[in-house]
N, CA and C atoms as an extended XYZ file, in Angstrom:
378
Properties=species:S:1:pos:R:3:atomname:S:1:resname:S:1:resid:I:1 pbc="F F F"
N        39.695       -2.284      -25.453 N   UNK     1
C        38.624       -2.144      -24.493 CA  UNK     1
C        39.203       -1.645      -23.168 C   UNK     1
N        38.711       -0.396      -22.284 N   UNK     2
C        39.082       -0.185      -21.341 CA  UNK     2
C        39.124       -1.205      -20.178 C   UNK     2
N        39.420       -1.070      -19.257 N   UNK     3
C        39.665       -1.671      -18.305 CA  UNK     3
C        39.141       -0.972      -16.943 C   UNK     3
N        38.711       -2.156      -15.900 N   UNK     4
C        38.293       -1.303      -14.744 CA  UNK     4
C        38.947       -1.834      -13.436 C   UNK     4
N        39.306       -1.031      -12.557 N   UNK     5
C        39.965       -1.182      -11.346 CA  UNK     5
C        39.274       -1.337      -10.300 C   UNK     5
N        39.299       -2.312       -9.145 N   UNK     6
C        38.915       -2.198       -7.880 CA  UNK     6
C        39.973       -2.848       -6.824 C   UNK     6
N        40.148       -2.213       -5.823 N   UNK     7
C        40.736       -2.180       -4.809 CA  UNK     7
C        40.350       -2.984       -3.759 C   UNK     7
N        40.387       -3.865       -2.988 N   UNK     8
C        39.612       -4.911       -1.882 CA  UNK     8
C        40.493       -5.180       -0.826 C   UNK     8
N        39.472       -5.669        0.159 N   UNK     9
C        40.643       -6.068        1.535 CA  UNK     9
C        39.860       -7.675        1.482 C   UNK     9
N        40.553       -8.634        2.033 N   UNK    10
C        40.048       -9.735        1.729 CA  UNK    10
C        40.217      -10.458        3.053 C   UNK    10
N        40.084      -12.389        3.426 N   UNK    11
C        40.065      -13.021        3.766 CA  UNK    11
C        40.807      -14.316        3.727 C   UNK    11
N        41.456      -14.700        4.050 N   UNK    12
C        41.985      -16.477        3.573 CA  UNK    12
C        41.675      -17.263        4.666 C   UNK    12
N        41.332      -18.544        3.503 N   UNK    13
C        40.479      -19.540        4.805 CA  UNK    13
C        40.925      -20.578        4.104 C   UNK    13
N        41.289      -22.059        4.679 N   UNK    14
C        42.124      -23.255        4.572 CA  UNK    14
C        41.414      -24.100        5.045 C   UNK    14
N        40.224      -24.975        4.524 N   UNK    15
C        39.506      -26.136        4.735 CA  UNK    15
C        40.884      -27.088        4.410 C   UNK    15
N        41.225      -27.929        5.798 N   UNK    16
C        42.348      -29.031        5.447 CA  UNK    16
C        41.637      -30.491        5.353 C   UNK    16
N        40.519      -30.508        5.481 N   UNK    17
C        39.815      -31.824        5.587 CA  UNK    17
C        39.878      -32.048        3.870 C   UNK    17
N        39.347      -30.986        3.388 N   UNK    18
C        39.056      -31.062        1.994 CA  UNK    18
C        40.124      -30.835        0.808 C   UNK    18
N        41.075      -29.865        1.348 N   UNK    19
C        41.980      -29.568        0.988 CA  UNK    19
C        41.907      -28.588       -0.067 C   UNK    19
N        41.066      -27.556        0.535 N   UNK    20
C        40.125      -26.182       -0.254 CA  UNK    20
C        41.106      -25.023        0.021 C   UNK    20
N        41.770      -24.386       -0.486 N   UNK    21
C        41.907      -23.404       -0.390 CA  UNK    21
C        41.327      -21.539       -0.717 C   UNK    21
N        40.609      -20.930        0.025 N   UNK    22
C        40.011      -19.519       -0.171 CA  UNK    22
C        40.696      -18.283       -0.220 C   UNK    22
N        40.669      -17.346       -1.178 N   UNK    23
C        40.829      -16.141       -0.927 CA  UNK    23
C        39.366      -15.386       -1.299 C   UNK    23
N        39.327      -14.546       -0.154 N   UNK    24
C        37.794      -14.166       -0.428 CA  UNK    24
C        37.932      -11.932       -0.266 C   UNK    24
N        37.104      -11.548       -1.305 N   UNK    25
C        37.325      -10.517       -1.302 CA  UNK    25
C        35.971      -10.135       -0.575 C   UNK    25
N        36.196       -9.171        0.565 N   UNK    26
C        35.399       -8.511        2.133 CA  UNK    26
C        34.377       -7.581        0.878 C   UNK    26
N        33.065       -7.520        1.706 N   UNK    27
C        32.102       -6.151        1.444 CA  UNK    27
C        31.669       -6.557       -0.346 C   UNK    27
N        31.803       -7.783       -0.703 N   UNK    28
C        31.316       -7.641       -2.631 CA  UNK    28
C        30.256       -8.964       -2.624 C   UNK    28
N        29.277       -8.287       -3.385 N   UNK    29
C        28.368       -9.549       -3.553 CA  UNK    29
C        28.556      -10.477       -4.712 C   UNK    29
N        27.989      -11.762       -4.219 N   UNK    30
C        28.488      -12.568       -5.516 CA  UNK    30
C        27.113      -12.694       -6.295 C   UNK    30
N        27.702      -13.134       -7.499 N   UNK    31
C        26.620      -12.853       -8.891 CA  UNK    31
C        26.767      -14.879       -9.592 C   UNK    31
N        28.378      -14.842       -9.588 N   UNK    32
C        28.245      -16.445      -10.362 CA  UNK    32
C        29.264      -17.000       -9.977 C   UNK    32
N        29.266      -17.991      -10.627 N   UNK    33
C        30.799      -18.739      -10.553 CA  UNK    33
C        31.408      -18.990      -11.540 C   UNK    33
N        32.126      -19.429      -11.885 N   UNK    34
C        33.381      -19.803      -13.032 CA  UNK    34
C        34.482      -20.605      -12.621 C   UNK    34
N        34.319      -22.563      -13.300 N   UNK    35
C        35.324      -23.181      -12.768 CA  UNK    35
C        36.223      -23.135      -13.937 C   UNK    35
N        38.206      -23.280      -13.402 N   UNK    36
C        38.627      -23.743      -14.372 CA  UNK    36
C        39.582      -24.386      -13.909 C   UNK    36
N        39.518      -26.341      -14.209 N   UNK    37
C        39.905      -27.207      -13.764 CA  UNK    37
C        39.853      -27.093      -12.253 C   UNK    37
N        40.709      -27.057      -11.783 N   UNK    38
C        41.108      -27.687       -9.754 CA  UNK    38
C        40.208      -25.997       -9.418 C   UNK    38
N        40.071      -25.081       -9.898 N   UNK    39
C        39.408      -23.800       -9.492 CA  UNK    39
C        38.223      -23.491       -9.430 C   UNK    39
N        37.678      -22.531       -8.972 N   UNK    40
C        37.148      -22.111       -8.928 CA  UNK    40
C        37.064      -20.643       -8.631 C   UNK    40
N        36.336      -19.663       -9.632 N   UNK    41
C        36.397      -18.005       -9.665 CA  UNK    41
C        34.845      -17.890       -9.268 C   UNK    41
N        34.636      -16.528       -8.287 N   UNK    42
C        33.550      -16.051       -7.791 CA  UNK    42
C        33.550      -14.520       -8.165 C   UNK    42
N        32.215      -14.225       -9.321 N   UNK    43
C        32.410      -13.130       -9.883 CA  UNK    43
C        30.784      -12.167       -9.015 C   UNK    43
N        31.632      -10.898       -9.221 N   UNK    44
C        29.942      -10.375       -8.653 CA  UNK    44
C        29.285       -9.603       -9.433 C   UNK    44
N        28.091       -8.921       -9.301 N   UNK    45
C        27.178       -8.398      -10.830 CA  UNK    45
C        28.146       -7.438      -11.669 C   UNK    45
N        29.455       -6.814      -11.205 N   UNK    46
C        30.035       -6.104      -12.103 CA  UNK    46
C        31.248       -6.517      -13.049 C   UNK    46
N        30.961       -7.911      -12.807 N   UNK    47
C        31.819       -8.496      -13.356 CA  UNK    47
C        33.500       -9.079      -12.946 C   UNK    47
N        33.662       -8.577      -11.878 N   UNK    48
C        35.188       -8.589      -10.891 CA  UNK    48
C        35.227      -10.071      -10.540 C   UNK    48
N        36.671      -10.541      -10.628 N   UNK    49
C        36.745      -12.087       -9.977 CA  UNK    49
C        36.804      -11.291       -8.768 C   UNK    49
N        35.632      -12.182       -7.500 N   UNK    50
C        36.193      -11.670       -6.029 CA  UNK    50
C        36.541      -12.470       -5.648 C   UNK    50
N        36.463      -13.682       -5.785 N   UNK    51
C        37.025      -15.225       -4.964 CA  UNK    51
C        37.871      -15.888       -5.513 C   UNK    51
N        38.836      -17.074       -5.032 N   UNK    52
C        38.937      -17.980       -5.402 CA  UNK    52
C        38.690      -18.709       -4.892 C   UNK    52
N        38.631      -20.295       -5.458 N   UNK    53
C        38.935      -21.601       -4.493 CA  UNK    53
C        40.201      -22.210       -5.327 C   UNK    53
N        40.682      -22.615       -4.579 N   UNK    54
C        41.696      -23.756       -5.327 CA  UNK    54
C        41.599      -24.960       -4.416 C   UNK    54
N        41.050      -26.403       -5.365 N   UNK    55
C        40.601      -27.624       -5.194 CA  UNK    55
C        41.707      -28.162       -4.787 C   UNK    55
N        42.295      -29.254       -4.167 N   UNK    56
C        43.773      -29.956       -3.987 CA  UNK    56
C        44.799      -28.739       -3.900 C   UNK    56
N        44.949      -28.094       -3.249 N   UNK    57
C        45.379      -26.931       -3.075 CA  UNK    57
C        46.827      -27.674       -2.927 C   UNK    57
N        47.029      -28.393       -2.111 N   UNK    58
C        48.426      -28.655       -1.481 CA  UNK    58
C        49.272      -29.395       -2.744 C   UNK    58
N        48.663      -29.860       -3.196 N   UNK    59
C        49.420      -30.600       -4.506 CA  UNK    59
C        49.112      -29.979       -5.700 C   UNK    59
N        48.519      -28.820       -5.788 N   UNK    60
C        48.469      -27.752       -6.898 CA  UNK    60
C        50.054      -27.107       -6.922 C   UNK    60
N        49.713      -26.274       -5.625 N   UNK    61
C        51.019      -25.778       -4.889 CA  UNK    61
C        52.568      -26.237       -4.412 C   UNK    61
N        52.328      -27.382       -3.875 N   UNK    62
C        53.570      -28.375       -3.831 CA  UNK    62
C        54.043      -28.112       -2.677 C   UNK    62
N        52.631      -27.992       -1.882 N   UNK    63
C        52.531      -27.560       -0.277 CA  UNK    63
C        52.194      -28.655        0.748 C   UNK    63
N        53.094      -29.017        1.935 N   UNK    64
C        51.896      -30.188        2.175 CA  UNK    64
C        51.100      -28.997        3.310 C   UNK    64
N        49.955      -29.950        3.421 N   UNK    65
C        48.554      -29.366        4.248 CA  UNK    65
C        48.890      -28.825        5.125 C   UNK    65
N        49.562      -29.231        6.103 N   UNK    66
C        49.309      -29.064        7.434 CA  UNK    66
C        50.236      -27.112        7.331 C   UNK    66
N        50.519      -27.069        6.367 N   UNK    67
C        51.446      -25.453        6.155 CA  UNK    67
C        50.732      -24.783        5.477 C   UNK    67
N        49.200      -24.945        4.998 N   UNK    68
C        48.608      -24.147        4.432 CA  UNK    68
C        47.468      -23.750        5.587 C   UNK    68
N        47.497      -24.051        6.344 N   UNK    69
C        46.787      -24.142        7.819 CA  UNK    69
C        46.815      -22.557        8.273 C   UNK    69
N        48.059      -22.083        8.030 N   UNK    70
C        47.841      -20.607        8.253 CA  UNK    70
C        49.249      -19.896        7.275 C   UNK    70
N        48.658      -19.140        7.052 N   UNK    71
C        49.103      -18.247        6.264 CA  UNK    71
C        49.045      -16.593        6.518 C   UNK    71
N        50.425      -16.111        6.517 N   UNK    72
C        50.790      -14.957        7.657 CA  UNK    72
C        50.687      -13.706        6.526 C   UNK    72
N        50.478      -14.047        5.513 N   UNK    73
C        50.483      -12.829        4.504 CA  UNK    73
C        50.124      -13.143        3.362 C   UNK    73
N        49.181      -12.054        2.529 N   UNK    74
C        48.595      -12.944        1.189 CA  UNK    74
C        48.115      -11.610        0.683 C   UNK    74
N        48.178      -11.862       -0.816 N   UNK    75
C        47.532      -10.830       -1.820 CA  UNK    75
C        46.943      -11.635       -2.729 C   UNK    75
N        45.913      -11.022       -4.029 N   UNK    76
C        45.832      -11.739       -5.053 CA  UNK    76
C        45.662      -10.576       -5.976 C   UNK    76
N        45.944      -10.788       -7.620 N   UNK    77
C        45.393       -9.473       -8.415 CA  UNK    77
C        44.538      -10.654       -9.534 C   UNK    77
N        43.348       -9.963      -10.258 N   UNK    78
C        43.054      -11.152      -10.487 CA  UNK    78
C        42.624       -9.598      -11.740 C   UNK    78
N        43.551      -10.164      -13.051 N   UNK    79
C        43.364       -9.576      -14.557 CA  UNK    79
C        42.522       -9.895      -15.319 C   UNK    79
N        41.863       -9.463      -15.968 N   UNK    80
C        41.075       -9.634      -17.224 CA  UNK    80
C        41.598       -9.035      -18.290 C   UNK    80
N        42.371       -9.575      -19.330 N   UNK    81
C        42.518       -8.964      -20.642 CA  UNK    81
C        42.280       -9.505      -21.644 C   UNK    81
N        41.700       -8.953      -22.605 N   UNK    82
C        41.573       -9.067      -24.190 CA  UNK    82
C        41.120      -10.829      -23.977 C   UNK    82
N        39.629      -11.231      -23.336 N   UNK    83
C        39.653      -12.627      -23.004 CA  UNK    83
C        40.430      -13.636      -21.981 C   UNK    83
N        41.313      -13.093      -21.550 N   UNK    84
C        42.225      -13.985      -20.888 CA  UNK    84
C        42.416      -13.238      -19.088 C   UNK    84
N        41.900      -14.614      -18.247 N   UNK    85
C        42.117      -14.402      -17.091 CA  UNK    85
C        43.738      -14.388      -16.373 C   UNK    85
N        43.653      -13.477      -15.567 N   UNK    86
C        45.470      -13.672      -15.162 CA  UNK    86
C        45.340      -13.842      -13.434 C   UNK    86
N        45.552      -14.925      -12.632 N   UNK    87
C        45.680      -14.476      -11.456 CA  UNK    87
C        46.816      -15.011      -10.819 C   UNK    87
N        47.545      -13.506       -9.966 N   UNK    88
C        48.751      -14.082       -9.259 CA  UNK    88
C        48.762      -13.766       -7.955 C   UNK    88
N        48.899      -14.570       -7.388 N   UNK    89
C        48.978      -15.123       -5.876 CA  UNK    89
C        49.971      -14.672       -5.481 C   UNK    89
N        49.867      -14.047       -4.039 N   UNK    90
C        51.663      -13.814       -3.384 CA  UNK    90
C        50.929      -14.047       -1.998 C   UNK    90
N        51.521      -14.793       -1.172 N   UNK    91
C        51.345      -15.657        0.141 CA  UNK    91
C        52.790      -15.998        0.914 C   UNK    91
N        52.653      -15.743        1.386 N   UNK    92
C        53.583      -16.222        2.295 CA  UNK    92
C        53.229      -18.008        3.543 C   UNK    92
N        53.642      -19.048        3.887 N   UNK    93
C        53.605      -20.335        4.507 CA  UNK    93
C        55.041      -20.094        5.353 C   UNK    93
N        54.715      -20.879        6.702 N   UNK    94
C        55.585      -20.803        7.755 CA  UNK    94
C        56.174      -22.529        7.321 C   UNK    94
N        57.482      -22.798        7.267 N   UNK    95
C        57.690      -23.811        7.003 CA  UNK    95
C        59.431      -24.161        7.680 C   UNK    95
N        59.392      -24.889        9.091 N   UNK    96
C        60.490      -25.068        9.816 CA  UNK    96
C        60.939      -24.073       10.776 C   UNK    96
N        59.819      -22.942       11.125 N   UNK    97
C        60.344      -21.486       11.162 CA  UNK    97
C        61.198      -20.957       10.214 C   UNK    97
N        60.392      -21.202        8.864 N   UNK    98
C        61.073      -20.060        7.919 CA  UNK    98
C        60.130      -19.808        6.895 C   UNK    98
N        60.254      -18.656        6.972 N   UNK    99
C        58.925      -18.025        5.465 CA  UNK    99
C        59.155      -18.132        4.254 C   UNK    99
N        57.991      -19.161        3.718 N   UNK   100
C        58.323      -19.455        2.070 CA  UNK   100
C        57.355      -18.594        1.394 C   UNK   100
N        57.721      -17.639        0.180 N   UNK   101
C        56.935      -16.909       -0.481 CA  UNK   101
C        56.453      -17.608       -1.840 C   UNK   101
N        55.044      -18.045       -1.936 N   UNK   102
C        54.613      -18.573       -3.106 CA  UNK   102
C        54.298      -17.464       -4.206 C   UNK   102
N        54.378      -17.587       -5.576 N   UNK   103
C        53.833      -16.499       -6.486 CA  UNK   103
C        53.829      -17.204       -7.545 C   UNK   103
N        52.043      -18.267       -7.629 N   UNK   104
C        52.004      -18.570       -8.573 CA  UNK   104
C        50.938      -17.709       -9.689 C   UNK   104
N        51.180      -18.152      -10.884 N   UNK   105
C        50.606      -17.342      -11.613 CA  UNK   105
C        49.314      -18.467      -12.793 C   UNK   105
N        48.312      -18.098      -12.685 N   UNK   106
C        47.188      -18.592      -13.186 CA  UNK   106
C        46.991      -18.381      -14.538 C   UNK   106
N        46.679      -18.615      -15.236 N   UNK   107
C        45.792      -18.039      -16.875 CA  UNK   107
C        44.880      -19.279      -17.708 C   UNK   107
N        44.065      -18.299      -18.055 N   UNK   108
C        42.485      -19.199      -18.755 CA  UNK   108
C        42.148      -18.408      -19.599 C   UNK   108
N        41.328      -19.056      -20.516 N   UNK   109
C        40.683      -17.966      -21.366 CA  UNK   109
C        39.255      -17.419      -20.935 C   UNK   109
N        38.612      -16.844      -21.151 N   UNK   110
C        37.716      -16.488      -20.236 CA  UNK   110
C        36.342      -15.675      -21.415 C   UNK   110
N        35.361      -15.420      -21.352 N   UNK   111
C        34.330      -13.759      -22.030 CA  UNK   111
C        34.223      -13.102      -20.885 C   UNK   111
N        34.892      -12.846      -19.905 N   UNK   112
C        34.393      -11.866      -19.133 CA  UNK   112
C        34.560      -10.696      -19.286 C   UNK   112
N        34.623       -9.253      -19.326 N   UNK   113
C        35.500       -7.987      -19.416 CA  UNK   113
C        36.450       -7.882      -19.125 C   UNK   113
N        37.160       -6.995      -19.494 N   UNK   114
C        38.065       -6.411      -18.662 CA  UNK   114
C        38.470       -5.643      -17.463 C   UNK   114
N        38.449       -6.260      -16.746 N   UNK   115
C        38.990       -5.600      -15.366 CA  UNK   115
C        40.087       -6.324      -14.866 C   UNK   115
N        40.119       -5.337      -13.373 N   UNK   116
C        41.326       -5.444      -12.579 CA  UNK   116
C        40.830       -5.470      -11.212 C   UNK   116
N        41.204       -6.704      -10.477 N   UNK   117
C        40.772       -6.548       -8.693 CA  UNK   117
C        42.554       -6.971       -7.968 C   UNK   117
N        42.484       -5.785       -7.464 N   UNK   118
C        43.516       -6.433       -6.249 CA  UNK   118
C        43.112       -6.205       -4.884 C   UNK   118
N        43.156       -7.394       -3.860 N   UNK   119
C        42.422       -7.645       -2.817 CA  UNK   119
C        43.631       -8.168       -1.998 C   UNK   119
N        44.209       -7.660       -0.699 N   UNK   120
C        44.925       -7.570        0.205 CA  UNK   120
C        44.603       -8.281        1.407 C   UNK   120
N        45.254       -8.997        2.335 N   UNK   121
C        45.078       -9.469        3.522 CA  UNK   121
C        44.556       -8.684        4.814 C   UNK   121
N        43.547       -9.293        5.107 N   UNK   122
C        42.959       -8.100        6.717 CA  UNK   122
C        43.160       -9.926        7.514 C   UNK   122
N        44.306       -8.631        8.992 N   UNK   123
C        44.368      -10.040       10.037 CA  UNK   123
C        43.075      -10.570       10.704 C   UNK   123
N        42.936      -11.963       10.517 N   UNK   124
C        41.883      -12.307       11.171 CA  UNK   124
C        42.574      -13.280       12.775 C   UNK   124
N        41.599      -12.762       13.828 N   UNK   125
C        41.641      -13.635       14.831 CA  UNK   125
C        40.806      -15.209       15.169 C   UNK   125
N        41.721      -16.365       15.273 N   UNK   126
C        41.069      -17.401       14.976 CA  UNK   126
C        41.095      -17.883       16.173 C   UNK   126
């Protein structure tokens, strides 16, 4: 089955009360959701993961909170193949004044299609 590509500029946002972590893809409408376990995927009518959440983020990650607070650089690509979701994270956390690069990697089984979203960091002023 072919596969389809989209390109995105995105968002990251760090609820620490809750301990929510967002990557949100800019300009795409959402259609549904899709949890799997501590996650959550936000798909829009063409089928593309544009979101994530990750629930307990800091102890998913093996982050404590107060360093997920901001985050100086971030990507996500989020795969669809042959049933199976793939998403890998690359972020960067300021930790002692020194930059730790996370790159974890996700997988689920999924019916969604096949596609491909990679969605990039736009600086936000807070």
């Amino acid at each position: 089955m072919k596969s389809r590509h989209l390109k995105g500029k995105g968002i990251f946002d760090y609820d620490y009360i809750n301990d929510i972590l967002f990557f949100k893809t800019k300009n795409r409408e959402y259609a549904r959701s899709v949890e799997f376990g501590n996650m959550v995927f936000d798909i829009d009518p063409e089928n593309f993961i544009i979101n994530i959440q990750i629930f307990e983020a800091s102890k998913f990650l093996g982050i404590k909170k107060v360093y997920l607070r901001k985050v100086p650089k971030w990507r996500f690509n989020a795969i669809v193949h042959d049933g199976i979701v793939e998403i890998r994270l690359f972020f960067q956390v300021l930790i002692r004044n020194k930059i730790i690069e996370k790159n974890p990697i996700i997988q689920q089984p999924t019916n969604l299609p096949n596609s491909r979203l990679e969605c990039v960091a736009v600086p936000i002023n807070k």
